[in-house]
C-alpha positions as CSV (number, residue, x, y, z in Angstrom):
1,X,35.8,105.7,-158.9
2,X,36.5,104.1,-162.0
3,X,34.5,101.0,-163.3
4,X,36.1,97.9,-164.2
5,X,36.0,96.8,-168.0
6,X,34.2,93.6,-168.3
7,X,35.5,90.7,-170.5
8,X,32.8,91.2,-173.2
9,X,33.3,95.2,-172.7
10,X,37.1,94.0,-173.8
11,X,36.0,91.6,-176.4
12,X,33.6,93.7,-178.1
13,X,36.3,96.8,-178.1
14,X,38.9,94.4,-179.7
15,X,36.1,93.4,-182.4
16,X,35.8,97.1,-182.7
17,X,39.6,97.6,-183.1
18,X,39.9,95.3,-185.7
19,X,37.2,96.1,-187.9
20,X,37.9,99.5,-188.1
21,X,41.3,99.0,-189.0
22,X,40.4,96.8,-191.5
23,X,37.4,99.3,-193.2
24,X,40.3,102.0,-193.0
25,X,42.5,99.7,-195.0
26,X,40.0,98.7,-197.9
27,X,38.2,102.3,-198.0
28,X,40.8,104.4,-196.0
29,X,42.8,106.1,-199.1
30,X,40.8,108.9,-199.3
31,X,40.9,109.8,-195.4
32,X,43.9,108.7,-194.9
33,X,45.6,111.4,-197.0
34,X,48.9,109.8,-197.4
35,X,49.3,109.0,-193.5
36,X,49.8,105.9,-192.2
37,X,46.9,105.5,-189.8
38,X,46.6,103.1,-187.0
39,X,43.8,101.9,-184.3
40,X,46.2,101.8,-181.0
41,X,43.2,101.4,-178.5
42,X,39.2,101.3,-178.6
43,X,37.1,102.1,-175.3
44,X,33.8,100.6,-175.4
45,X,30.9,102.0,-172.3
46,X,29.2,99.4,-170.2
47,X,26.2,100.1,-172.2
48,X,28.2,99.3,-175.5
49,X,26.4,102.4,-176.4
50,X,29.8,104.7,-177.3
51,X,33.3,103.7,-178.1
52,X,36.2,105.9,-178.1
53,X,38.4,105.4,-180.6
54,X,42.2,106.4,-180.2
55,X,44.7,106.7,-183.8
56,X,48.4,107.2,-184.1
57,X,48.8,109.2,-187.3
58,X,51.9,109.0,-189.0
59,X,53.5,111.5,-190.4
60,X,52.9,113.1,-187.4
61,X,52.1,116.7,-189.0
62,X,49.3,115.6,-190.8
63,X,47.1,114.1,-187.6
64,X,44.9,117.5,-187.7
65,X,43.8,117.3,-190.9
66,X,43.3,113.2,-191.0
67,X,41.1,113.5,-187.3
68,X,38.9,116.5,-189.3
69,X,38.7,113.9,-192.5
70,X,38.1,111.1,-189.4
71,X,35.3,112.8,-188.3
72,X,33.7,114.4,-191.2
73,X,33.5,110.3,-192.3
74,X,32.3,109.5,-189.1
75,X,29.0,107.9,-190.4
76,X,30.4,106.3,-193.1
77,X,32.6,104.8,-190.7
78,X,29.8,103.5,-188.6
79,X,27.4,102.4,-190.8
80,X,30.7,99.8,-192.4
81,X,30.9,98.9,-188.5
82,X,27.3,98.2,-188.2
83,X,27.3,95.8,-191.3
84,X,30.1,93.9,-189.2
85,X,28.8,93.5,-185.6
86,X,25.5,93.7,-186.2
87,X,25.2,89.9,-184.9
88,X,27.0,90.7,-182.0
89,X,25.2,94.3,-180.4
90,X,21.6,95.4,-180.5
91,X,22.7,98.9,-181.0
92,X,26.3,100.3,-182.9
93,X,27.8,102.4,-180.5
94,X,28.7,106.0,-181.1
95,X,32.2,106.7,-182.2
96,X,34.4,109.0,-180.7
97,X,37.9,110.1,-182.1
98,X,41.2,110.7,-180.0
99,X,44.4,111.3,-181.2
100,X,47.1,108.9,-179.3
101,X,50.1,111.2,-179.3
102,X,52.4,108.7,-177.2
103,X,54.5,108.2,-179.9
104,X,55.1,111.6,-180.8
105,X,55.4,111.7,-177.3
106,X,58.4,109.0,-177.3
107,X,59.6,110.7,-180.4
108,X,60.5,114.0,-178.2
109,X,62.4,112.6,-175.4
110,X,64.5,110.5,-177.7
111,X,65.4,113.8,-179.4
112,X,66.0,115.0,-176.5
113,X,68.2,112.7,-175.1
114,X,70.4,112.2,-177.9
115,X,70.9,115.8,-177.6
């Protein structure tokens, strides 16, 4: 059975969203390699202990190699997060990376239909 999000479960994962987009933006060059990367959704556990972060990468091509620089910066990552909701949560939660493929996904079956 799957729990229900609470309101500050949502509130602190659109927090989350937003700063790390932002951190990507100022300090993001040198992961980024040249993509274009986005924050499409953050999950955030009851305990506000882990949050799952999901990216679109574009181009598309590159996503393996910016989730590898993503996660080798993992740390840095956090500890920038920390500095920014450290008001908010006792604790920064662990991050976890996901690629969001969905528009890749869309990407093929417009391809395909035009075909």
């Amino acid at each position: 059975m799957e729990q229900q999000t609470t309101t500050r479960q949502q509130k602190i994962a659109r927090q989350i969203q937003r700063d790390i987009a932002e951190i990507l933006q100022r300090d993001g060059a040198a992961i980024a390699a040249g993509s274009m990367i986005t924050v499409t959704t953050v999950r955030v556990s009851p305990d506000f202990g882990y949050a799952k972060v999901y990216f679109s990468i574009f181009p598309f091509n590159k996503s393996g190699e910016v989730m590898e620089a993503l996660e080798k910066n993992n740390w840095l990552l956090r500890r920038e997060l920390g500095k920014r909701i450290r008001n908010q949560l006792k604790v920064v939660p662990e991050l976890q990376f996901f690629l969001d493929d969905s528009l890749e996904y869309i990407e093929n079956i417009d391809t395909l239909l035009k075909e």
